[in-house]
C-alpha positions, 0 to 999 in steps of 0.5 A, a space after each residue: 481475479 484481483 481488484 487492485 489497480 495494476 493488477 494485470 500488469 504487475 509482473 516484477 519479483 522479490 528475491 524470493 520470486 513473489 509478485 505483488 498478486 502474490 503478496 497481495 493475497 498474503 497481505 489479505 491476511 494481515 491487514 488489521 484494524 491495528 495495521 489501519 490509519 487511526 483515522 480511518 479505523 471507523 471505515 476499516 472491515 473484514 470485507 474492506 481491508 485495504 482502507 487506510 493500510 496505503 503508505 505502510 503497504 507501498 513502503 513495505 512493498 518497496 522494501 521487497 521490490 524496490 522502486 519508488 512510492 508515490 503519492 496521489 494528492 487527495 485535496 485534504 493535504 493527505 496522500 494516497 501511497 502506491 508503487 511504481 517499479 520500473 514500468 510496472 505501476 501497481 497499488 494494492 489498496 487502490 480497492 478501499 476507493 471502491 469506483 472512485 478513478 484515482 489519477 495515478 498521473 499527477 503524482 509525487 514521490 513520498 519520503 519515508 523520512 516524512 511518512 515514518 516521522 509519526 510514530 504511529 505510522 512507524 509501528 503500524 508499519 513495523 507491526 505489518 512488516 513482522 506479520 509478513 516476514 516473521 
């Protein structure tokens, strides 16, 4: 059984015929200290991977099904990255919240112009990216 929110109803395909379920096992895989957010490397584990992973996951995911990555302000002037395609919301690090309900209702597109500006973001994403496709 999968954690992440929108699990259930996660249903679209990528050119290949995945589904973000899918994806999300492969990723399970991959996600690394070096792929967390610098800032959140103290809280990253094994049994925790999804921490500080959301905004190179959501635009990775976007990369391969489209839609939009949205954004959930945390009240600290961050973002936490999800995506919505068509109907289908889905957020494959929503676990690293543990029982925290996020509100998925108050949200703001993100910009990868923005996100990608920090360098760090960008390797991290493009090191995720190569670890997936190969």
């Amino acid at each position: 059984m999968y954690r992440f929110y929108g699990w259930q109803t996660a249903d679209v395909t990528d050119a290949q015929g995945r589904t973000p379920r899918d994806l999300y096992d492969l990723l399970c895989g991959i996600w690394c200290a070096e792929t967390c957010a610098p800032r959140m490397r103290d809280r990253w584990s094994e049994d925790n991977p999804t921490v500080g992973q959301c905004s190179i996951t959501a635009f990775l995911m976007q990369d391969l099904f489209g839609g939009k990555v949205m954004g959930i302000p945390l009240g600290d002037g961050n973002y936490h990255c999800f995506n919505v395609v068509g109907d289908c919301v889905f957020d494959l690090t929503s676990e690293q919240f543990g029982d925290r309900a996020l509100d998925y209702e108050d949200v703001v597109e993100q910009s990868r112009e923005t996100h990608f500006a920090k360098q760090e973001k960008r390797q991290r994403y493009e090191y995720l990216r190569g670890r997936l496709l190969g």
